[in-house]
N, C-alpha and C positions, 0 to 999 in steps of 0.2 A: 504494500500500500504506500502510496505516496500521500506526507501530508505536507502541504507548501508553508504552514506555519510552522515547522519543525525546520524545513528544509534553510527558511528565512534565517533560523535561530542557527543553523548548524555552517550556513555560509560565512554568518558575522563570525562564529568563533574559529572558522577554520581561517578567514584572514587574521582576525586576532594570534592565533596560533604560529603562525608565520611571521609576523613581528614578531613575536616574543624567542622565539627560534633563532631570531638572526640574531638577535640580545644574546641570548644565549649563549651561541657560539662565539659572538665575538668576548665572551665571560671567559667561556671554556679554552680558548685559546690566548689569552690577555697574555702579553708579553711587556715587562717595562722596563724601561731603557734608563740607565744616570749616564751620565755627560760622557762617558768616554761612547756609549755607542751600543754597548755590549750587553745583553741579558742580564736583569736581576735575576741573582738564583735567592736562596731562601726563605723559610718558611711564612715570611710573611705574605709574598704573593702564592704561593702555595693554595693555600686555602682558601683562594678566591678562586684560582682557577680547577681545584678541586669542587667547590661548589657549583660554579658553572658548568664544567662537565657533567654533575648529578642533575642540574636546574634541565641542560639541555636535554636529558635523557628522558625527564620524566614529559619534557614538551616533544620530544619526538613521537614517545606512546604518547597522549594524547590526541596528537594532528592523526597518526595514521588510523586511529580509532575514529577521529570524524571523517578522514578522508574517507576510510573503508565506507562507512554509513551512509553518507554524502554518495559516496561513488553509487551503490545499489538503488541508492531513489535515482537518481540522476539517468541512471539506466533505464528504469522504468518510467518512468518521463519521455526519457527523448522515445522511446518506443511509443508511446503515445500521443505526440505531438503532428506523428504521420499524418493522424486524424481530423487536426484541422485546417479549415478552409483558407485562410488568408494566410500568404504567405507573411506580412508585415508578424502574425499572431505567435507565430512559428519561428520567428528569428527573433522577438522580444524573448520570450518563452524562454529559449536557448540560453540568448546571453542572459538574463535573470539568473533561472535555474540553474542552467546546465555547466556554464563558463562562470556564473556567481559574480556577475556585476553587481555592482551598486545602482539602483534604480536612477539616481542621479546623473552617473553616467551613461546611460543609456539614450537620452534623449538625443544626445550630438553625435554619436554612434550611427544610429539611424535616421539619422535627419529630420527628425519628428521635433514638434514641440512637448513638453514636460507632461501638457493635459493629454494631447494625443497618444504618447506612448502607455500613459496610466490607462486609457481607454482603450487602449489595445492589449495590455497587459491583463486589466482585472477583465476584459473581456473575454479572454485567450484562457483565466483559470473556470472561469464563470462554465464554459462553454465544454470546457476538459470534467469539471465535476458533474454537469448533469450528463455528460454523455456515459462516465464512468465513475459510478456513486459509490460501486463497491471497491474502486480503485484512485480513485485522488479525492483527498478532503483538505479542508482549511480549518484549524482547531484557532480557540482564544488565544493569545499571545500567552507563554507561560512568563509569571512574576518568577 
């Protein structure tokens, strides 16, 4: 089942995820330099770059757990997308869902204006959930 208020929730944190990732690694690999040029060795930078290595580990399982998730809606989506009629519906849909744009960025993408692309957007779920009730839903924002 694909639910597009999940999918929303699970886009924001998989870009979240991906910042925090680069943070990460540049933790995990922190290297600092005194005047001559050359690597601090010592336990003081140690432990930060120890931290970062564990910070980056536990942010790598996380992103490939939303990725995997992400990835099996995304699948069943674009498989269902065949279905509708307008191609504009079909190519919003995609980059939405699929590619996980920002709804903001979407409008200069396609050439649409803000209201048009929302109007082909909510149109395009509108038109996916009544054709397929037992297959795409839109649940409350979760708090």
């Amino acid at each position: 089942m694909v639910n597009l208020t999940t999918m929303q929730i699970l886009i924001q944190r998989e870009q979240r995820l991906k910042r925090k990732k680069v943070r990460a690694f540049a933790n995990a690999t922190k290297i600092t330099t005194v005047l001559t040029g050359m690597p601090r060795g010592g336990s003081g930078n140690q432990s930060q770059v120890e931290n970062g290595a564990i910070e980056l580990a536990e942010v790598e399982n996380a992103y490939r757990e939303v990725f995997e998730r992400l990835g099996e809606m995304r699948k069943e989506l674009d498989e269902l997308l065949i279905n509708l009629d307008d191609p504009d519906d079909i190519g919003i849909m995609r980059l939405r869902y699929i590619e996980g744009h920002h709804p903001e960025e979407i409008p200069e993408m396609v050439n649409l204006s803000r209201r048009a692309m929302f109007y082909h957007l909510s149109g395009a779920e509108r038109k996916l959930m009544q054709m397929f009730p037992d297959k795409v839903v839109r649940t409350e924002k979760l708090h």
